[in-house]
C-alpha positions as CSV (number, residue, x, y, z in Angstrom):
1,X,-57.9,13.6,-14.5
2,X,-56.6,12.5,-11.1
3,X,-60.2,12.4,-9.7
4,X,-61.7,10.4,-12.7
5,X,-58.6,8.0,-12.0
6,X,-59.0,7.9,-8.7
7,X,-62.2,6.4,-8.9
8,X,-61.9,4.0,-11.1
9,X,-61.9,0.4,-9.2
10,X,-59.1,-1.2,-8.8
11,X,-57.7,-4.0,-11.3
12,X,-54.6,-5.3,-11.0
13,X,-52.4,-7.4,-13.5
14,X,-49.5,-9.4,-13.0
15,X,-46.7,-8.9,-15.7
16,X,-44.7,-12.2,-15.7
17,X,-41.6,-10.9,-17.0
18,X,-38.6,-13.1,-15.8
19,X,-37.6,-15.3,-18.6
20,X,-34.6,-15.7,-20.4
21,X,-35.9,-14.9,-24.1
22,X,-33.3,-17.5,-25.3
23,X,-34.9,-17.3,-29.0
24,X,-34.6,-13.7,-28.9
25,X,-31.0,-13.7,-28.9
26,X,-28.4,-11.4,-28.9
27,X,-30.9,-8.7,-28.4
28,X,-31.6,-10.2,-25.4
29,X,-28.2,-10.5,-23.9
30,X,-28.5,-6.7,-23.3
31,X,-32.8,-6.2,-22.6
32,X,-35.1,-9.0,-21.3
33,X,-37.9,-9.0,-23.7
34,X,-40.2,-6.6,-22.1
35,X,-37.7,-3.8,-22.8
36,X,-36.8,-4.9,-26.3
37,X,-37.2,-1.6,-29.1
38,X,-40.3,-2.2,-31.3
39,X,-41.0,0.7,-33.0
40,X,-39.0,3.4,-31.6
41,X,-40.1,2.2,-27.7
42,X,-39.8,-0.4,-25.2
43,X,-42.4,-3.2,-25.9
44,X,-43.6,-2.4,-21.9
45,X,-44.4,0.6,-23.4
46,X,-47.3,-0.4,-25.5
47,X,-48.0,-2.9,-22.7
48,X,-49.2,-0.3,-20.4
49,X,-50.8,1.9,-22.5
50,X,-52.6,-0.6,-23.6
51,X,-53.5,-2.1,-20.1
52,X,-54.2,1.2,-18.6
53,X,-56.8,2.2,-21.9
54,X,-58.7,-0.7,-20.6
55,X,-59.1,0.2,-16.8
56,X,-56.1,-1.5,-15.5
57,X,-55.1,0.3,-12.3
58,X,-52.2,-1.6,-10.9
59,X,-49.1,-3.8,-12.3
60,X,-47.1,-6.3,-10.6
61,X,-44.0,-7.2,-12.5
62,X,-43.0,-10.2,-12.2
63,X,-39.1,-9.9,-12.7
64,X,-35.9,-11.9,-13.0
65,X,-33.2,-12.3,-15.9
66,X,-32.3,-8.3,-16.6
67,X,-35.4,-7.2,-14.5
68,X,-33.6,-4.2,-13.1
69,X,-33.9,-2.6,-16.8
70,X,-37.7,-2.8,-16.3
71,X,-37.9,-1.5,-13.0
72,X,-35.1,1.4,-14.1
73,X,-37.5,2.0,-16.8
74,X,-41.1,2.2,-15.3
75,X,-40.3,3.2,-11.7
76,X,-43.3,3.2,-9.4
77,X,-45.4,3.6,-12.9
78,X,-46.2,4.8,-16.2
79,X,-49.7,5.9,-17.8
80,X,-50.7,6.7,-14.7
81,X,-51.1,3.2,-13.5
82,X,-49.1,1.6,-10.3
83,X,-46.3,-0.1,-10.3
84,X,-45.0,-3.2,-8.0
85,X,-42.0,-5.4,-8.5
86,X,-41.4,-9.6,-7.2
87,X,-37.8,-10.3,-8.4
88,X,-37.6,-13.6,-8.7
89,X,-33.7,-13.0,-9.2
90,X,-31.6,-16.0,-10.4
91,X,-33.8,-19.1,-9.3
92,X,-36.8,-19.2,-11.8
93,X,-40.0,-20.6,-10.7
94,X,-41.7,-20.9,-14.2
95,X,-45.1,-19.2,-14.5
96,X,-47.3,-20.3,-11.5
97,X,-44.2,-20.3,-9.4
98,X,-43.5,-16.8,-10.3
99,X,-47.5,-15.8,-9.5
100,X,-47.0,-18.1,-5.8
101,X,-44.0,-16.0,-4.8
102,X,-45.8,-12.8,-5.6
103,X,-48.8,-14.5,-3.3
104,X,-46.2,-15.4,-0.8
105,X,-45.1,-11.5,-0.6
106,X,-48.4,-10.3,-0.5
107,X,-48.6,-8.1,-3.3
108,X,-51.8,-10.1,-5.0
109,X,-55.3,-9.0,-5.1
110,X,-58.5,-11.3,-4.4
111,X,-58.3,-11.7,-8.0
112,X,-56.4,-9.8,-11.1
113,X,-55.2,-10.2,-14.6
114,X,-52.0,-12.4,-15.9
115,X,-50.1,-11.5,-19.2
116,X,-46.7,-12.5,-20.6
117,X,-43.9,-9.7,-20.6
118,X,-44.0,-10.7,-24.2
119,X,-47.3,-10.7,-25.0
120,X,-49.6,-7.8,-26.3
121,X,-53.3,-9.6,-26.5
122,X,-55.4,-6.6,-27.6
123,X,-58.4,-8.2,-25.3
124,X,-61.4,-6.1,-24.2
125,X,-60.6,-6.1,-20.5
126,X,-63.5,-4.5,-18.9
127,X,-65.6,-7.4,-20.7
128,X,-62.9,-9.9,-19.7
129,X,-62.9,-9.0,-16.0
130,X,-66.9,-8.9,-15.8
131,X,-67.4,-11.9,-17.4
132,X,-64.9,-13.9,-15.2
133,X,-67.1,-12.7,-12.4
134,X,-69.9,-13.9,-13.7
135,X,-68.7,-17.5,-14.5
136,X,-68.2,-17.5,-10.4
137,X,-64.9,-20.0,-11.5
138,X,-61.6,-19.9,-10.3
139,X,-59.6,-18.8,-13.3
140,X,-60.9,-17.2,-16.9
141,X,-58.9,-17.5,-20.0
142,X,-59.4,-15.6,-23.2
143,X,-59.4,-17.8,-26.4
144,X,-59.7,-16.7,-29.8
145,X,-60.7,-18.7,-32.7
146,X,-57.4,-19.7,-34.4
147,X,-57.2,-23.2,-36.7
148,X,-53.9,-23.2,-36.3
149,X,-53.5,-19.8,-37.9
150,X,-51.3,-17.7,-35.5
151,X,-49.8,-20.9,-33.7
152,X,-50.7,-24.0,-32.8
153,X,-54.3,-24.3,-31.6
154,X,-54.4,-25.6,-28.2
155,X,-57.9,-25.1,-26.5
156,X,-61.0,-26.7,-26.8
157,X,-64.0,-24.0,-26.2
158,X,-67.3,-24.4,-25.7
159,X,-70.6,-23.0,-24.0
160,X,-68.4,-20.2,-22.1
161,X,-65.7,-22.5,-20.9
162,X,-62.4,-24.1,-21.9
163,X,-63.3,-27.7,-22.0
164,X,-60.0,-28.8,-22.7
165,X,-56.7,-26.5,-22.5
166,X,-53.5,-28.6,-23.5
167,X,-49.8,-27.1,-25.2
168,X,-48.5,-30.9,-25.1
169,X,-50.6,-32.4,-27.4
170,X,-48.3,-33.1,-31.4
171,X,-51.2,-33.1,-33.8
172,X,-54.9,-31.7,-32.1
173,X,-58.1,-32.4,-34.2
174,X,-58.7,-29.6,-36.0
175,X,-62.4,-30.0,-35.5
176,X,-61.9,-30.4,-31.9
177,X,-58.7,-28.0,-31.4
178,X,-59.9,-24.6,-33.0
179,X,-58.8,-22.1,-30.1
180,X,-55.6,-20.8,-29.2
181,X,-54.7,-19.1,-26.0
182,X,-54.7,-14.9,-26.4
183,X,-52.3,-14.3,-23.8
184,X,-54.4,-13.1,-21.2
185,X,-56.0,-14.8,-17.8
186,X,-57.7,-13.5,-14.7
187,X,-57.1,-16.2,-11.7
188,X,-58.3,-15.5,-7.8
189,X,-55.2,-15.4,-5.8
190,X,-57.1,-18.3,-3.2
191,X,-56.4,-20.4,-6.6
192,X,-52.5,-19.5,-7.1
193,X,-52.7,-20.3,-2.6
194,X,-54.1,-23.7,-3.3
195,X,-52.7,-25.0,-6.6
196,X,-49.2,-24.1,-6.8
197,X,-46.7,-25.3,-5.0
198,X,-44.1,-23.1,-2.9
199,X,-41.2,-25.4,-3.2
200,X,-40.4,-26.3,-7.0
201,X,-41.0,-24.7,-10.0
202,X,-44.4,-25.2,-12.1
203,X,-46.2,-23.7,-15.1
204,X,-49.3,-22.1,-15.8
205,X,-50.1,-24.2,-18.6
206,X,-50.0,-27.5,-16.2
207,X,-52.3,-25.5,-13.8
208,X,-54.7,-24.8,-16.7
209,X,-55.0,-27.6,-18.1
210,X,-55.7,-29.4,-14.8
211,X,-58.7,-26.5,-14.4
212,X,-60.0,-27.3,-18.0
213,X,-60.2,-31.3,-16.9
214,X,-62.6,-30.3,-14.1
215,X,-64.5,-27.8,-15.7
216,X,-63.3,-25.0,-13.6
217,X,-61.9,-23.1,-16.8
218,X,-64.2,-20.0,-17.9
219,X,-63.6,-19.2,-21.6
220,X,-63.6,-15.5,-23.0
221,X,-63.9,-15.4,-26.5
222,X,-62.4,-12.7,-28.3
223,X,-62.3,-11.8,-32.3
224,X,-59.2,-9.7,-31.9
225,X,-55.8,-11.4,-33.4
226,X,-52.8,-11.0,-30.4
227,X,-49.2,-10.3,-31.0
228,X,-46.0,-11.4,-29.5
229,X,-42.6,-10.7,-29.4
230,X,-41.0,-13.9,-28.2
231,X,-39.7,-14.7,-31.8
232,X,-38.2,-12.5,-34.3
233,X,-40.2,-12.7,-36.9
234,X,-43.3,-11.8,-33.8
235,X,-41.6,-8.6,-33.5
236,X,-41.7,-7.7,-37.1
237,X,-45.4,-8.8,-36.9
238,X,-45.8,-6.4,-33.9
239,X,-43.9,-3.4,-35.4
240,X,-45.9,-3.9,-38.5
241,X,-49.0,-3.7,-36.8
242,X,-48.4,-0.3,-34.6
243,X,-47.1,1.2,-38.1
244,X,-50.2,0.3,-39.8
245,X,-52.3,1.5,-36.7
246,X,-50.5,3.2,-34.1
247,X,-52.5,3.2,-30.8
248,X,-54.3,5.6,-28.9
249,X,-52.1,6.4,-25.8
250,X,-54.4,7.2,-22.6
251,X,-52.6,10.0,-21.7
């Protein structure tokens, strides 16, 4: 088992994992989200499983509010895949800033995988990854088809790319605005270099949307609904979804 994992090639995702989970309070006054109880385990828990079933090697976590339960937790890794940590501690950077400070320690890779600590996409990563290599741009973003199903649409996809990626807009045509976001990216860390700034905070949905208004947004269509646990009733949804179909741990 160690020599099969061994040579696997190297992925790497980036957990960003630092926020405050205000609407997730009180539970979150004792866990940030990533360690909240969904089903009898930590939510990282299904995180990894899930990341490491799909060829994920290596995790940088992305910590700040509580991040000391997460790194108590997973240590230097669980499911056999490798475990980092960029505390952010108590000045948050939002999402890009938290992904330029990792680049500013240099823990990144030439290019690697970006999910929310709250966030379980279901996403066929292997097809993910080789498909943002193929689009030869700067950042790929798995969509799903949602007409404002799961939440608000916000991406406009077409011919393999994100033509228009947006979270601002009130009311999006619904003929126009039929993707939503699954949760999951893959950037090149000479992107995060050039586009985010070191010195105040700044979001990943800013950076996308910029990318989507010069075509330099890949698209990923998947047909797989994603969860989240960012809201209560998104962790019922979760913990309804693992009872109904509990997944197949790697290990």
């Amino acid at each position: 088992m160690l020599e099969e994992r061994s040579a696997r090639p190297r992925r790497q995702c980036v957990i960003l994992a630092g926020g405050l989970g205000t609407r997730m309070l009180p539970l979150t006054r004792r866990y940030p989200k990533s360690m909240l109880p969904a089903a009898g385990k930590p939510f990282v828990d299904y995180q990894l499983a899930w990341l490491a079933a799909e060829g994920v090697t290596d995790i940088v976590f992305s910590i700040g509010y509580r991040g000391g339960a997460i790194r108590d937790y997973v240590g230097g890794g669980l499911w056999g895949l490798r475990a980092v940590y960029v505390d952010e501690g108590d000045e948050l950077r939002g999402t890009a800033g938290a992904l330029r400070l990792a680049c500013r320690e240099g823990v990144l890779d030439p290019a690697f995988a970006v999910i929310y600590g709250d966030s379980y996409p279901r996403v066929p990563m292997r097809a993910l990854w080789d498909y943002s290599v193929s689009s030869g741009l700067p950042a790929c973003m798995a969509v799903l088809r949602n007409r404002g199903q799961w939440d608000r649409s916000n991406a406009v996809y077409r011919g393999g790319r994100v033509v228009l990626y947006d979270k601002t807009i009130r009311d999006p045509a619904p003929e126009a605005f039929e993707f939503i976001d699954s949760g999951v990216s893959i950037l090149t860390r000479d992107l995060v270099e050039r586009s985010v700034p070191e010195d105040k905070p700044s979001d990943l949905a800013a950076l996308f949307q910029e990318l989507s208004r010069h075509g330099l947004l890949a698209g990923f269509e998947t047909a797989e609904r994603f969860y989240e646990i960012g809201s209560t009733q998104g962790l019922l949804d979760f913990e309804a979804f693992i009872a109904a179909a509990p997944p197949s741990f790697p290990l």
